[in-house]
C-alpha positions as CSV (number, residue, x, y, z in Angstrom):
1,X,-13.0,-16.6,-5.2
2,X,-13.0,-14.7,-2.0
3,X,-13.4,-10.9,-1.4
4,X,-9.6,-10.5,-0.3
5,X,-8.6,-13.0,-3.2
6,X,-8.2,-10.3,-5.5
7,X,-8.3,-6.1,-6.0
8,X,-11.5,-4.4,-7.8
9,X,-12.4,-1.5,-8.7
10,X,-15.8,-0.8,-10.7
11,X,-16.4,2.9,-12.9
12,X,-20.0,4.2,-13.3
13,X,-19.4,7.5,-13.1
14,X,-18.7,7.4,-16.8
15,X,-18.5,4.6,-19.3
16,X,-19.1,1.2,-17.2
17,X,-15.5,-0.3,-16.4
18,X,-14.4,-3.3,-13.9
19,X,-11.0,-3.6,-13.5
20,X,-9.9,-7.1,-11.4
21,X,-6.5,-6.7,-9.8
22,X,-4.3,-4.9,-13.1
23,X,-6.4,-5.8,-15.4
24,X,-9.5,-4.7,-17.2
25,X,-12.9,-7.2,-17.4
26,X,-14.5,-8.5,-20.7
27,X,-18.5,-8.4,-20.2
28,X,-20.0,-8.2,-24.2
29,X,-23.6,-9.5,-23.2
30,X,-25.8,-6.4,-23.3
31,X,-27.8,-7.8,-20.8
32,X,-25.1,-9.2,-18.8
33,X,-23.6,-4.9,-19.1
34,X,-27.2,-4.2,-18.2
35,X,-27.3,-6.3,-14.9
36,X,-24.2,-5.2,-13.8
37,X,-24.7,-1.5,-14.0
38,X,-27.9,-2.0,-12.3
39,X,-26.1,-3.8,-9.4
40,X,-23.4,-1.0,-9.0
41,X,-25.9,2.0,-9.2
42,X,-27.5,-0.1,-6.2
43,X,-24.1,-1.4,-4.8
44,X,-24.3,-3.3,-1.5
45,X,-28.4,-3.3,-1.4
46,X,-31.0,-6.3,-2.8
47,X,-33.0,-5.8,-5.8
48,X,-35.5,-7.9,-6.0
49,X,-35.4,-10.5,-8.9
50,X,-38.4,-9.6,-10.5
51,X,-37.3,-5.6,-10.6
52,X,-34.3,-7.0,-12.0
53,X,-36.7,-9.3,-15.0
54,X,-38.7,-6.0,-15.9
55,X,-35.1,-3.6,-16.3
56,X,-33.8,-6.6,-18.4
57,X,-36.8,-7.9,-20.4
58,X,-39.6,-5.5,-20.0
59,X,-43.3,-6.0,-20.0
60,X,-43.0,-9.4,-21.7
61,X,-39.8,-11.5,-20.5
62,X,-39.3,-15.1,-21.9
63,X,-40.5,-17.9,-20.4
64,X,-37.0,-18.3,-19.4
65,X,-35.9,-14.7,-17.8
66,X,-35.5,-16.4,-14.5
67,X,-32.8,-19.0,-15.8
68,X,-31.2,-16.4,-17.9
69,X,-31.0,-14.1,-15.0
70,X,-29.1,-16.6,-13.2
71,X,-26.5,-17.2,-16.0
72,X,-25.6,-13.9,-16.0
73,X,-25.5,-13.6,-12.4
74,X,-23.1,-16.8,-13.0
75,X,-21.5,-15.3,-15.4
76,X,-20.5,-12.1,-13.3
77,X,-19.9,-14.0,-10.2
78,X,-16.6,-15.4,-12.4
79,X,-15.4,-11.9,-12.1
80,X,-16.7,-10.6,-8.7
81,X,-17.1,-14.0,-6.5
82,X,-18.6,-14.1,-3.7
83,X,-19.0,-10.1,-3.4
84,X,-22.5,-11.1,-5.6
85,X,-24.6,-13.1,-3.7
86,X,-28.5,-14.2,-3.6
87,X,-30.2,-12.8,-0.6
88,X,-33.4,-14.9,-1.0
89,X,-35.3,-12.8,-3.1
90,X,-33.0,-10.7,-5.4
91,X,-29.4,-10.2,-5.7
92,X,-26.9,-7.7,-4.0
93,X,-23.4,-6.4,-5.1
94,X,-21.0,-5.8,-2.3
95,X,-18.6,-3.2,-2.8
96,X,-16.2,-1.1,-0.4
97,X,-15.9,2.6,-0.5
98,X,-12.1,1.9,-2.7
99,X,-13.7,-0.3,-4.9
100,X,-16.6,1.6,-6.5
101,X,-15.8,5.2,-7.7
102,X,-19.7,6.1,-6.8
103,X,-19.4,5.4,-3.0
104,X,-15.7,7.1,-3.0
105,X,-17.0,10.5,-4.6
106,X,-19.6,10.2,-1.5
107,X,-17.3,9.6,0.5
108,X,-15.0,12.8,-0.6
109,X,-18.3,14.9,-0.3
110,X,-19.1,14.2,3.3
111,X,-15.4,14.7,3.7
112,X,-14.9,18.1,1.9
113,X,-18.0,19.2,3.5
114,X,-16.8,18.2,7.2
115,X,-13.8,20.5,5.9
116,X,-15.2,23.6,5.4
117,X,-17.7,23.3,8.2
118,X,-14.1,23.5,10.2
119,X,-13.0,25.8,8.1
120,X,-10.4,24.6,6.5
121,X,-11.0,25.3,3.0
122,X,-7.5,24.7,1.4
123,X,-8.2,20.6,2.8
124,X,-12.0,21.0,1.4
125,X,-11.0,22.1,-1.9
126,X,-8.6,19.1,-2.3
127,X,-11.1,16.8,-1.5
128,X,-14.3,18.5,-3.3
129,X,-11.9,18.5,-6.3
130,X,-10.9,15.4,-6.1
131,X,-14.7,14.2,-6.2
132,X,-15.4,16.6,-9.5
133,X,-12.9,15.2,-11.4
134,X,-13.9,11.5,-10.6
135,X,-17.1,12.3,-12.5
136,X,-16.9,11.9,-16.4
137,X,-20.4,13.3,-17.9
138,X,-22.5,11.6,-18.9
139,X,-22.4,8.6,-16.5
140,X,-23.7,5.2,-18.0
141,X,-24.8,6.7,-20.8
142,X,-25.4,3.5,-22.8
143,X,-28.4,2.8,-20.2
144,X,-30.0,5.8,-19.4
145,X,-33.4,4.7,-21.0
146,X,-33.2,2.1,-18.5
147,X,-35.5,3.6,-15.3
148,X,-33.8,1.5,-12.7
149,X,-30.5,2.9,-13.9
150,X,-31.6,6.2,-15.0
151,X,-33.6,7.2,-11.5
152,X,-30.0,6.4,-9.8
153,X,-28.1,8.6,-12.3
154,X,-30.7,11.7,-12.0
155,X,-29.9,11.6,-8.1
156,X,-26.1,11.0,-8.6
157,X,-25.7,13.7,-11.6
158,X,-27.9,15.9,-8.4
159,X,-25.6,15.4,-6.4
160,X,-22.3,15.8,-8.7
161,X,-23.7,19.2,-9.5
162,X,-24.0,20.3,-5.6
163,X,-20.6,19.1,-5.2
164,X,-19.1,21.1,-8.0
165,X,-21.4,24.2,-6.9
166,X,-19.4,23.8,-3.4
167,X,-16.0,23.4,-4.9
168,X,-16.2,25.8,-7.9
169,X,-17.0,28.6,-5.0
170,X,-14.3,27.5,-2.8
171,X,-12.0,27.9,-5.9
172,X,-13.1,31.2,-6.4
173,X,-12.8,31.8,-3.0
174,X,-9.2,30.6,-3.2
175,X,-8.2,33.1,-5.8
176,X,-8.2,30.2,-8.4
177,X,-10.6,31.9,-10.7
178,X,-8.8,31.3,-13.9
179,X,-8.4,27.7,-13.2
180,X,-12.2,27.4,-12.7
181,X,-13.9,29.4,-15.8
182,X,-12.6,25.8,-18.0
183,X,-15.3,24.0,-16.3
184,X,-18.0,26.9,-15.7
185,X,-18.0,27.3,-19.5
186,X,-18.7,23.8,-20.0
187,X,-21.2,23.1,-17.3
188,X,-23.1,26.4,-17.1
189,X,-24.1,25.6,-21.2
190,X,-25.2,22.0,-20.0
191,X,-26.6,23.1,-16.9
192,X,-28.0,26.7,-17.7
193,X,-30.4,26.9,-14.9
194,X,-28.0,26.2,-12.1
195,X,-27.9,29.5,-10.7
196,X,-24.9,28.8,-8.7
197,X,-23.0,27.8,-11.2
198,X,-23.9,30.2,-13.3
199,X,-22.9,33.3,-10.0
200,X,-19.8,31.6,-9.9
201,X,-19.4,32.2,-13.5
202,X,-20.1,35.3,-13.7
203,X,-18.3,35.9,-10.5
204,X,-15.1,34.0,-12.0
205,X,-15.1,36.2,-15.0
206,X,-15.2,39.6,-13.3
207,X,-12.4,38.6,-11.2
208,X,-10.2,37.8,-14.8
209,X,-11.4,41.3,-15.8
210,X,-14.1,40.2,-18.1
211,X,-16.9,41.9,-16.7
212,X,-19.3,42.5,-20.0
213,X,-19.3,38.6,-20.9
214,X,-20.2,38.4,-17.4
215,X,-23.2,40.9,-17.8
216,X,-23.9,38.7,-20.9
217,X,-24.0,35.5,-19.2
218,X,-26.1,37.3,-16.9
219,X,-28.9,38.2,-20.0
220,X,-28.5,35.2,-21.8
221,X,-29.6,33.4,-18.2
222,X,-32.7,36.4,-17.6
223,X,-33.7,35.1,-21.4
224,X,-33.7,31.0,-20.6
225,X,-35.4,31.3,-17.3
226,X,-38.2,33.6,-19.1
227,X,-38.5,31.5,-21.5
228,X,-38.3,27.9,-20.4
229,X,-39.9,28.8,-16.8
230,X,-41.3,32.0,-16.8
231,X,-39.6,33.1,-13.9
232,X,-36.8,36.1,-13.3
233,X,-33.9,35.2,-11.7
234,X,-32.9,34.9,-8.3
235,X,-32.6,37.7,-5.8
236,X,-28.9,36.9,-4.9
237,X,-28.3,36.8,-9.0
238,X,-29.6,40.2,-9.5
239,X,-27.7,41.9,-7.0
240,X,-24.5,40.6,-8.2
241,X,-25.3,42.1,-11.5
242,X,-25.8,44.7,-10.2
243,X,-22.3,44.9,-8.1
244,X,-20.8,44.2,-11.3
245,X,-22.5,46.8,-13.2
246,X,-21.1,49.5,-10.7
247,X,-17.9,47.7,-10.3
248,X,-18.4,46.8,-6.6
249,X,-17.5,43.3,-6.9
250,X,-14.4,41.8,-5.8
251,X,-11.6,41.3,-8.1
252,X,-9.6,39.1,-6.0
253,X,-10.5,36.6,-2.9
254,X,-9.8,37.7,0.2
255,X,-10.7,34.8,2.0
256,X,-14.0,35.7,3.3
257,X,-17.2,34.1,2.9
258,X,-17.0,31.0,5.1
259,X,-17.3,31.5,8.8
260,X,-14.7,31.2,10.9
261,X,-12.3,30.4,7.8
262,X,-8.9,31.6,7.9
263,X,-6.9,32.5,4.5
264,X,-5.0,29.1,4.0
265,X,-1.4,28.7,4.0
266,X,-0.4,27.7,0.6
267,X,0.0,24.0,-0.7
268,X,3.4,23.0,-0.6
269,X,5.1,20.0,-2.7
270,X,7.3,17.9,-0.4
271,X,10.1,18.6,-2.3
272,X,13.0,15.9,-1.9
273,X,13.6,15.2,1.5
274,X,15.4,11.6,1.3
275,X,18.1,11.5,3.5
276,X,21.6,11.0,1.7
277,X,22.3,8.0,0.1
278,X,25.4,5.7,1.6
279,X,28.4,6.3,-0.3
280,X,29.6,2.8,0.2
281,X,26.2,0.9,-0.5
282,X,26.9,-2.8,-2.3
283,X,25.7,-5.4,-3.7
284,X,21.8,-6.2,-4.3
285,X,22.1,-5.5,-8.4
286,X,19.6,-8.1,-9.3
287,X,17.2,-6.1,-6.1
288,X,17.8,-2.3,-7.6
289,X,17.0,-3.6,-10.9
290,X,13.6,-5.7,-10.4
291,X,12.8,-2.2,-8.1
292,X,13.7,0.5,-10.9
293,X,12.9,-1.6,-13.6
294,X,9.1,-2.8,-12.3
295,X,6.4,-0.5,-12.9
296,X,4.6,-1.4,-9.6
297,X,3.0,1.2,-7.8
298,X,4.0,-0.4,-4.3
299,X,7.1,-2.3,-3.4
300,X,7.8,-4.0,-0.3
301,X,11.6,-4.8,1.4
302,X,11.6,-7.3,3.9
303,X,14.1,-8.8,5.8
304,X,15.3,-9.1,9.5
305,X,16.9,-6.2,11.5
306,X,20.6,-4.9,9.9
307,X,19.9,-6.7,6.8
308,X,19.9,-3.5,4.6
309,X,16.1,-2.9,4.3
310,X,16.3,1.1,4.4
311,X,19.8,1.0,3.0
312,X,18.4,-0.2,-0.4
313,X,15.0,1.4,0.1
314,X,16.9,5.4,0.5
315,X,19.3,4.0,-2.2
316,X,16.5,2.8,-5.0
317,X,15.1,6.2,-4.1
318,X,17.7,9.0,-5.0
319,X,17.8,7.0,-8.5
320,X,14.4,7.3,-8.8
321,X,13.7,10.5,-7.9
322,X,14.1,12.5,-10.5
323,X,11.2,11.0,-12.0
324,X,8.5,12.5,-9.3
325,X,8.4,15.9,-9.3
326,X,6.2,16.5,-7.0
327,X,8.7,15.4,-3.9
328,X,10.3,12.2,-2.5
329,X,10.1,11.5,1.5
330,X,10.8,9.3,4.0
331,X,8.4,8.1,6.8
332,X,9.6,6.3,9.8
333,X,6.6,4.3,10.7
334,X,8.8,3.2,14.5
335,X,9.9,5.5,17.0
336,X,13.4,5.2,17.8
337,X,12.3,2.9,20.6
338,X,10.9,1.0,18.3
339,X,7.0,1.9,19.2
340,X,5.0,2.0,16.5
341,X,3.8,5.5,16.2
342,X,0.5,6.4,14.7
343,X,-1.0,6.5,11.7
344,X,-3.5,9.4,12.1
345,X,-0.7,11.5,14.0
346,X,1.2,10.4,10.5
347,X,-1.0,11.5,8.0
348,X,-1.4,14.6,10.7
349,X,2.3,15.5,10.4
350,X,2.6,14.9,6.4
351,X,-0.4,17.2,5.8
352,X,0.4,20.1,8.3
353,X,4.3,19.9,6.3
354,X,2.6,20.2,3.0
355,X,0.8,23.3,4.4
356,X,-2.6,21.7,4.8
357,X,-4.4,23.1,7.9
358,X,-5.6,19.6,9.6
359,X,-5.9,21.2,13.1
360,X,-9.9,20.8,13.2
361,X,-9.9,17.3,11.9
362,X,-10.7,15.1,14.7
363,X,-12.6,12.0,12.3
364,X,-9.7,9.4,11.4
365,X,-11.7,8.9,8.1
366,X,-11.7,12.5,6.9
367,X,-8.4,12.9,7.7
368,X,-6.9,9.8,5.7
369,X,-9.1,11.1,2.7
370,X,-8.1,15.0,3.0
371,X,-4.2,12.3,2.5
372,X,-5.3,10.3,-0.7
373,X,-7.0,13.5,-2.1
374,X,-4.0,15.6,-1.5
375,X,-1.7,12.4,-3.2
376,X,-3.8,12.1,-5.5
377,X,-3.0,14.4,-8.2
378,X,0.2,14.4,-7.4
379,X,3.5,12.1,-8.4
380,X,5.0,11.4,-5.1
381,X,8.1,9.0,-4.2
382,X,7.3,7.6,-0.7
383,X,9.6,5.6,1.4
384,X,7.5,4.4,4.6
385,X,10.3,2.9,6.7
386,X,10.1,-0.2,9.0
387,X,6.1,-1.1,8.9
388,X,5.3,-2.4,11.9
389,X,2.2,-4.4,10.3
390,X,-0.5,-4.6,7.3
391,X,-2.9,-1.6,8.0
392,X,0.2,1.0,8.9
393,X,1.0,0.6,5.3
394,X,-2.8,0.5,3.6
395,X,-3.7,4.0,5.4
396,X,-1.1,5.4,3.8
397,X,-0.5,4.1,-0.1
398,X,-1.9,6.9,-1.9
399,X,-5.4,5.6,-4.1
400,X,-4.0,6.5,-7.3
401,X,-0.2,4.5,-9.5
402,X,1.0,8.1,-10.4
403,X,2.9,7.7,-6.9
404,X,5.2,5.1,-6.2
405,X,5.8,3.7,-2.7
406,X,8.7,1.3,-1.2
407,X,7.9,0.0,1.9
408,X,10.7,-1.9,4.2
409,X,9.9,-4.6,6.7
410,X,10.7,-7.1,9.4
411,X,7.8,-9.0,8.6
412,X,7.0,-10.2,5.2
413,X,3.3,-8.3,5.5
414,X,1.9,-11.5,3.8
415,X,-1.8,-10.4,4.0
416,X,-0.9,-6.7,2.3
417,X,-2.3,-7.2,-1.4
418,X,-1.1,-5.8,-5.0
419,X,2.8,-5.5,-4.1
420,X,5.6,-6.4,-5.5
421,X,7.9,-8.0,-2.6
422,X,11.5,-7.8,-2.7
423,X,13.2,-9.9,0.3
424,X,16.7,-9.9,1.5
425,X,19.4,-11.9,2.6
426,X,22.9,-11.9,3.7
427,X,25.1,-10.4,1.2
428,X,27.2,-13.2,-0.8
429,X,30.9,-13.9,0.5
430,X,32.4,-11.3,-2.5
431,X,30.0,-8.3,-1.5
432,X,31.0,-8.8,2.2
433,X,34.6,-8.9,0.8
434,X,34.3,-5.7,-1.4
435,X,32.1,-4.1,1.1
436,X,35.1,-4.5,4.1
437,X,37.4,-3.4,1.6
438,X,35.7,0.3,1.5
439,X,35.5,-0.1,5.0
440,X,39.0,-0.3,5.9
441,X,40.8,-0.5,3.0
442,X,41.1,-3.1,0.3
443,X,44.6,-3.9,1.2
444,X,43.9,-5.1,4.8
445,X,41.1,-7.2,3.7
446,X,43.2,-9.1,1.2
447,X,46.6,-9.3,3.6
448,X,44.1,-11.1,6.1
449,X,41.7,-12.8,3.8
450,X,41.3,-15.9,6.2
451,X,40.7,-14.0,8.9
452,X,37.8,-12.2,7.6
453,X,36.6,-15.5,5.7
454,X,36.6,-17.1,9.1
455,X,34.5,-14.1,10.8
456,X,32.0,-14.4,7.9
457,X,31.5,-18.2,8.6
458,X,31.3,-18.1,12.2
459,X,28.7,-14.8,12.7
460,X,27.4,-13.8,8.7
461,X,27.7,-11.8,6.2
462,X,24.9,-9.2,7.6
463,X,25.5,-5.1,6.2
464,X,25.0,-4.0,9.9
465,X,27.4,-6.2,11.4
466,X,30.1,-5.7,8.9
467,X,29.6,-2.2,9.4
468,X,29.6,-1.8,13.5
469,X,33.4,-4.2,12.8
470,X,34.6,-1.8,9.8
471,X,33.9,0.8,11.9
472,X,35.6,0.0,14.8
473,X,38.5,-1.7,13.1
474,X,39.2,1.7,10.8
475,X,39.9,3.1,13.7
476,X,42.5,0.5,15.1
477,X,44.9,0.1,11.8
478,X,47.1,-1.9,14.2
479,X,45.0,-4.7,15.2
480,X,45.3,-7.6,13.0
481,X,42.0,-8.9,11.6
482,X,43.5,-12.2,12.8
483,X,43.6,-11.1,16.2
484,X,40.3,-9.7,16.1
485,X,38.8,-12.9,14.6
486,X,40.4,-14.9,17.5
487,X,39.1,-12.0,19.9
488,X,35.3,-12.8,18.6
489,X,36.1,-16.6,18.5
490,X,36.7,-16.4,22.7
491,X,34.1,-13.7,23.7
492,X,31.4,-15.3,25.8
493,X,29.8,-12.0,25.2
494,X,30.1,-12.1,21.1
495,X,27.2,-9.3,21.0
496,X,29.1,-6.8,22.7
497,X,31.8,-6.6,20.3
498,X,29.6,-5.5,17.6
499,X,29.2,-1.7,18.2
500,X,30.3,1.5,16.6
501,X,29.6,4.9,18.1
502,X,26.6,4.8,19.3
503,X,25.6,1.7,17.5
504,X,25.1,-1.6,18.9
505,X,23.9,-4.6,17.4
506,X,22.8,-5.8,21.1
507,X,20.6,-2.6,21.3
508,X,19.3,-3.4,18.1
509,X,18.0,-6.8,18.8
510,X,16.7,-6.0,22.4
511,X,14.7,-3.4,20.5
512,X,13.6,-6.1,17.9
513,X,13.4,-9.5,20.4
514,X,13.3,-8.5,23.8
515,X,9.4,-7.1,24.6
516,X,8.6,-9.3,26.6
517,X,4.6,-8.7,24.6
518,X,6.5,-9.8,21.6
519,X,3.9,-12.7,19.9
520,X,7.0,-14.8,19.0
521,X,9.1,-14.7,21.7
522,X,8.7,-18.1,23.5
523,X,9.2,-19.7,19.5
524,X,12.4,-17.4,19.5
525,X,13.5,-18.8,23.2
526,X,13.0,-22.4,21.9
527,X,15.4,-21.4,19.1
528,X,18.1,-20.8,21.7
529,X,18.0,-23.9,23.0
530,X,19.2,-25.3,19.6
531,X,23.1,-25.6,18.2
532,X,23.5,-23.2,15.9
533,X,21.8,-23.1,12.4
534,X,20.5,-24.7,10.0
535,X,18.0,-26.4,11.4
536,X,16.1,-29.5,9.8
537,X,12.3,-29.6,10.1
538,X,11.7,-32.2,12.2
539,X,14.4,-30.6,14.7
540,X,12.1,-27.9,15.3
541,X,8.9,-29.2,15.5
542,X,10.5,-31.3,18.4
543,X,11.8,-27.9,19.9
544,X,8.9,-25.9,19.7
545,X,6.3,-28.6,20.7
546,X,4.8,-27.9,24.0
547,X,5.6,-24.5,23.8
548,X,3.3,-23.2,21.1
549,X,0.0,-24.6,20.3
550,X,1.1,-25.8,16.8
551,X,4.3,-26.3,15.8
552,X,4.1,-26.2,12.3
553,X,2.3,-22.8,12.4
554,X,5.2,-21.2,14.8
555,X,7.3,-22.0,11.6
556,X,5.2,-20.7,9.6
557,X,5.4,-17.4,11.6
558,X,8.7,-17.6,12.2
559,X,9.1,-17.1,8.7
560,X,6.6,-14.6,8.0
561,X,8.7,-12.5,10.9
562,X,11.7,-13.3,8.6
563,X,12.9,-14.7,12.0
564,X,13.7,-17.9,10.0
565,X,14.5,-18.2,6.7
566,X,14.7,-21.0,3.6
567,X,18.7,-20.8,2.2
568,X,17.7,-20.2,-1.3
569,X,19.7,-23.3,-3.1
570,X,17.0,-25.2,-0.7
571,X,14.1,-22.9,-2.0
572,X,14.6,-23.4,-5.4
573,X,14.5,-27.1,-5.6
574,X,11.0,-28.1,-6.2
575,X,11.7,-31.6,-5.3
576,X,12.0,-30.6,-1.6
577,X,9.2,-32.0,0.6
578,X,8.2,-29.9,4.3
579,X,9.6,-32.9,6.4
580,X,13.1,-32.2,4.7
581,X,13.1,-29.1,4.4
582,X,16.0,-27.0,6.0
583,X,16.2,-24.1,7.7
584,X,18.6,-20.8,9.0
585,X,18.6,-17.8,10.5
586,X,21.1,-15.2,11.7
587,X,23.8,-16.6,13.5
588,X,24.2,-13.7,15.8
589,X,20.0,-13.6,16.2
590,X,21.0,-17.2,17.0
591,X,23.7,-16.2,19.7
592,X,20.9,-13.5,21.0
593,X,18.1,-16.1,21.5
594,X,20.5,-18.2,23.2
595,X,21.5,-15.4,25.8
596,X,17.6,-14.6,26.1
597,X,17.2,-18.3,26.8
598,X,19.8,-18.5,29.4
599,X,18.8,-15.4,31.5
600,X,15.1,-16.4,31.3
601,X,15.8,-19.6,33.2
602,X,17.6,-18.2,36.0
């Protein structure tokens, strides 16, 4: 099993836990547990074999510790493939920063710390806080007499502590006192000689208007330190007590205390900001109901241009909605020129809307975590609109399944793992019908029904298309569809009479077909060259040979593009071999390669 074969994720900080894709790993061996929590403590470094012999087996290991090493290490390779590997003399555990919760609460630290060093301690506190409440005390607490496990928890639970220290200030700092005091009282009677935590107590209190159980905290520390260490308390400790005792300390933040911070704006929800839903949206039942009724975290809409990707995507939305309260949004992922626009000026944009102040960010890594911390204690809908390709999706799917995200596509994003893809075609021959009907009334539709029969043949039954012709032709109640279907039938321009308003199904497809950088364009001008769709296999291969370096693989991309497509009745018979296989694509995508074709050889 490969390293992209499948989707890990690995829980130390807390009871051990591997979960493989959605579900959750067996390992019952003790040692087997053992070995693995070793591995993970150390993730992505070799320990030496014989370390390994002495955490399992001790002074005295069996004759056979070596061999039984090795079944386990068998044994977990089944769940963790080649990510486990031999190194020569030990063993090493790879694991990325998403797929071990150790390295991601690093990760958040170094963040959150970048954060307020800029002074932006609204971002820091989402990401110190979304670190603290990754850890759940005590961490692999069924090997803890184990030194190679327990010298790696000591320095982890050192750093937790630091961590918290950081954010429990910046809470306080934040006016969040009342919040904080639930997880002072817990951690400053584990961790009584934490003098930080136990300021911020005392700090916390006074601020809620408890100031004598923050004078006794105070004692009860003076007593422990005497006791355990013979030592008074700190400087900076003593001269809050004082403050309090006189009533000098501050009831409420005001925002000082880091340099150069400014008070930050406060955190916004995003509210619902879908744009409205199309009155006249039909069809796709058996698409709206896998999407509503799926509990997938990430769906994905694919389809080529016009075919209704964000019309379903906006529509699924606003009857989901209602279930995340923290907002619903739309991101267009394309300029209107159809540039891809970027995904740090994205997450840039999101942030600075949600009152986050980003400004003094300038690492691309920070900045996508200050995103998934700020998702991720949140239920967010997220609609990220025409995805250009595989990585302008992963930067933004938020790290927790609270959220839910629908993505729409031209390509099928084949390489973009853990989603549930939805792909489109051309509405059936009775949606087109019912949708013209809204268009321009059911009674013209069925007083010319071979009319619009006969446009549906000859150039598909795509939404946008149907819609740039309703929309013309519910303005002109005194053509007859007949006469528009012969009009169509003689245009040597058929592209041109698809446009509404400022709508054109020519600009459309020069946006989608026509950069001249396009990877698939000389597969897409061998297309023109052929009569109109479908296509059989071998047809094409002859077509595209000598063009591409490999025909078979141009198919195969034409396909991922959702440039070509398999009619369904032909994908659903398993019989079908490749040689016979058949293929289609847009008749009008058809008529535009065929004009590309033409004007490129002059």
């Amino acid at each position: 099993m490969g390293n992209a074969a499948f989707r890990l994720h690995c829980s130390i900080l807390g009871p051990l836990e591997v979960r493989v894709d959605d579900y959750t790993a067996v390992i019952g061996a003790p040692k087997q547990r053992l070995l693995l929590a070793i591995l993970l403590c150390h993730a992505n470094a070799v320990i030496p074999s014989d370390q390994l012999i002495d955490a399992l087996w001790g002074e005295r290991p069996p004759r056979t510790a070596r061999k039984n090493l090795q079944v386990y290490v068998s044994g977990l390779r089944k769940i963790f493939g080649d990510r486990l590997s031999f190194e020569g003399w030990g063993y090493r555990l790879f694991a990325g920063r998403e797929e071990l919760d150790l390295l991601r609460f690093v990760e958040l630290a170094r963040s959150g710390r970048a954060a307020v060093r800029a002074g932006d301690l609204a971002v820091a506190a989402e990401l110190l806080g979304e670190a603290v409440r990754m850890w759940h005390d005590p961490p692999l607490a069924e090997f803890s007499h184990v030194p190679l496990v327990a010298g790696e928890l000591a320095r982890s639970t050192d750093l937790f502590l630091s961590v918290y220290e950081d954010w429990v200030e910046l809470e306080i700092e934040l006016s969040h006192h009342v919040e904080a005091l639930a997880s002072l009282d817990l951690l400053a009677s584990r961790f009584p000689a934490r003098e930080r935590i136990a300021a911020a107590r005392m700090t916390a209190l006074y601020r809620c208007g408890r100031a004598s159980e923050a004078l006794s905290h105070f004692e009860g520390l003076r007593r422990h330190l005497a006791a355990e260490i013979g030592l008074d308390p700190s400087p900076v400790l003593r001269n809050l007590y004082q403050e309090i005792l006189r009533g000098e300390g501050r009831r409420t933040a005001d925002g000082a205390g880091h340099a150069g911070a400014g008070r930050p704006r406060p955190i916004q929800t995003l509210a619902n900001q879908l744009p409205r839903d199309i009155a006249d949206f039909v069809g796709r039942e058996r698409e709206v109901r896998r999407i509503v009724d799926e509990a997938a975290a990430v769906t994905l809409i694919t389809g080529g241009p016009g075919i209704g990707k964000t019309a379903l995507a906006v529509h699924v939305a606003h009857m989901l909605a209602p279930g995340f309260p923290d907002g619903a949004l739309v991101v267009a992922l394309r300029r209107h020129c159809g540039d891809t626009r970027g995904t740090v000026d994205l997450q840039r944009e999101l942030l600075e809307g949600v009152g986050l102040n980003v400004a003094g960010i300038r690492d691309d890594d920070v900045l996508a975590s200050v995103w998934r911390s700020w998702l991720a204690n949140r239920k967010i809908l997220l609609v990220l609109d025409d995805s250009p390709d595989e990585s302008s999706v992963r930067m933004l799917l938020p790290g927790t399944t609270a959220s839910k995200v629908l993505v729409t596509s031209r390509s099928r994003l084949s390489g973009l793992e853990s989603v549930t893809r939805v792909g489109l075609e051309e509405l059936s021959a009775a949606e087109g019908l019912e949708f013209m009907g809204r268009l321009i009334g059911h009674d013209r539709v069925v007083g010319d029904l071979p009319a619009v029969t006969a446009i549906f043949e000859q150039y598909g039954v795509s939404p946008l298309a149907l819609r740039l012709l309703g929309g013309r032709l519910s303005g002109l109640r005194h053509v007859p569809l007949a006469h528009l279907a012969e009009r169509l039938y003689r245009s040597e321009n058929i592209l041109d009479e698809f446009v509404a308003g400022e709508t054109s199904l020519r600009d459309r497809f020069e946006e989608c077909y026509n950069r001249p950088s396009w990877a698939h364009r000389p597969a897409f001008l061998a297309l023109g060259a052929l009569p109109g769709p479908p296509f059989g296999h071998d047809e094409l291969v002859a077509a595209l040979e000598g063009i591409v370096t490999s025909a078979e693989r141009a198919i195969e991309s034409l396909l991922e593009a959702n440039i070509l497509s398999v009619p369904q009745k032909a994908a659903d018979e398993a019989e079908v071999v490749a040689h016979s296989m058949a293929y289609t694509m847009s008749p009008l995508a058809h008529r535009f390669a065929t004009e590309l074709r033409r004007h490129h050889g002059r």
